[in-house]
N, C-alpha and C positions, 0 to 999 in steps of 0.2 A: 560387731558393728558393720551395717551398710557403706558405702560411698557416705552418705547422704549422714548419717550419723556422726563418722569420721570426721567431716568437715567443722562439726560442733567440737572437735578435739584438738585439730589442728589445722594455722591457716590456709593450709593448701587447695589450689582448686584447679580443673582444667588447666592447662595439662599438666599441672606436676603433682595432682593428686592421681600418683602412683600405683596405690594398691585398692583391691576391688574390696575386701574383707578383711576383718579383725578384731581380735576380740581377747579380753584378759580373760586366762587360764589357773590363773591362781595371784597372792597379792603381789609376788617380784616377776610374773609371767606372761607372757602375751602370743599367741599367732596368728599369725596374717597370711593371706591369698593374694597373688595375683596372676589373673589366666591370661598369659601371651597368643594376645589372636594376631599378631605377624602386621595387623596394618598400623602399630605403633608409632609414632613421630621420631622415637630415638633409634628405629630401623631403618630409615629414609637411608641413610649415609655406612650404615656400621653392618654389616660391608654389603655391599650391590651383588645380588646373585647369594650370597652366602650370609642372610641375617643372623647375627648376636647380638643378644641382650651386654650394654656395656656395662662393664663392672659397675662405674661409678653410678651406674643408673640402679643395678642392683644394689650396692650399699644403701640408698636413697630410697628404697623399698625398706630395706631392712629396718630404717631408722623411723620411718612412718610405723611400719607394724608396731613399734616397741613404746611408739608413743601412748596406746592403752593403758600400757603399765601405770603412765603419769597421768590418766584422764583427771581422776578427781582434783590432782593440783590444778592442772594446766587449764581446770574452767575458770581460773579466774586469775589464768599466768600464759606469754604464749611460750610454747617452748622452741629456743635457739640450737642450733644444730652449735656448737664449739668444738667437737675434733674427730677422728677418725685416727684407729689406729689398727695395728695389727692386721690391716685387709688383706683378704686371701682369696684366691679365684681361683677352684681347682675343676669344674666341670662346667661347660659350654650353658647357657640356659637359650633357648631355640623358640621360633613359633609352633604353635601346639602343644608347649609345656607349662606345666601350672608350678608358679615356685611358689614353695611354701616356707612360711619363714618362722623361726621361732626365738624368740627373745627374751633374755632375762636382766632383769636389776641386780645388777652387783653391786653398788653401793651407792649410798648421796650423801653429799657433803654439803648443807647448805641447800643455796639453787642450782647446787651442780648435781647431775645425775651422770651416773655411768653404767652404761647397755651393753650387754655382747648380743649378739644377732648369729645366726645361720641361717643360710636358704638350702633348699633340698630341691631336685626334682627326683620325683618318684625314690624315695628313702638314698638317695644319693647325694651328698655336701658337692654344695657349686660355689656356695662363697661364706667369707663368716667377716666378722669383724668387730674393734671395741666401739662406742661410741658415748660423747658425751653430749651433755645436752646444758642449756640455763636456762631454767625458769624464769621469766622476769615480767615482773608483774603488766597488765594488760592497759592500766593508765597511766604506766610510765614509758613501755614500746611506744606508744601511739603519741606522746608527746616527743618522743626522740625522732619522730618519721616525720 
């Protein structure tokens, strides 16, 4: 999936739609791209002279890639971010690096899903993490808003 496709999957748009690509790999499986061109909004500040990509900004990739997995529900559910856990940040991701991220379904209960993510630059783990997610249906979001 394009930007432009993605957007039909989940409601993100400028600027917090995240990643450039994405696409299910198999039925519990998903990978996602995003190419770091350095003139990002969440580089302004993190840190001056010495850009990094911030963690919470890569979880926040990782959980958009994995959203594929739930396309077929989520065309007619939005899906809610509910937790993060186990996040881990072991290598820098930088401008001119492409994180590649890859995610899998590890279980759902209901409208709860639960994702593990890693991002990679260049076959290298830079961050991984669990995440969950709630379905909830798309005429009952928009009546709670």
């Amino acid at each position: 999936m394009n930007r432009q496709e993605l957007e039909n999957v989940i409601p993100h748009r400028n600027s917090m739609l995240l990643i450039d690509e994405a696409e299910k790999t198999s039925e519990n499986t998903s990978e996602g791209k995003k190419y770091i061109r350095g003139d990002e909004w969440f580089l302004d500040g993190h840190f001056p002279g010495n850009p990094v990509v911030p963690g919470v900004i890569l979880c926040e990739m990782m959980a958009q890639a994995s959203s594929v997995i739930i396309a077929e529900v989520s065309a007619v559910s939005i899906p809610y971010f509910t937790g993060i856990d186990k996040a881990k940040f072991k290598n820098k991701v930088l401008p001119g690096d492409t994180f590649e991220i890859k995610c899998e379904l590890t279980r759902n209960r209901g409208v709860f899903y639960f994702i593990t993510g890693k991002g990679y630059v260049n076959g290298k783990l830079c961050a991984s993490a669990d995440f969950s997610f709630a379905l909830i249906p798309r005429e009952q979001a928009e009546a709670n808003s």
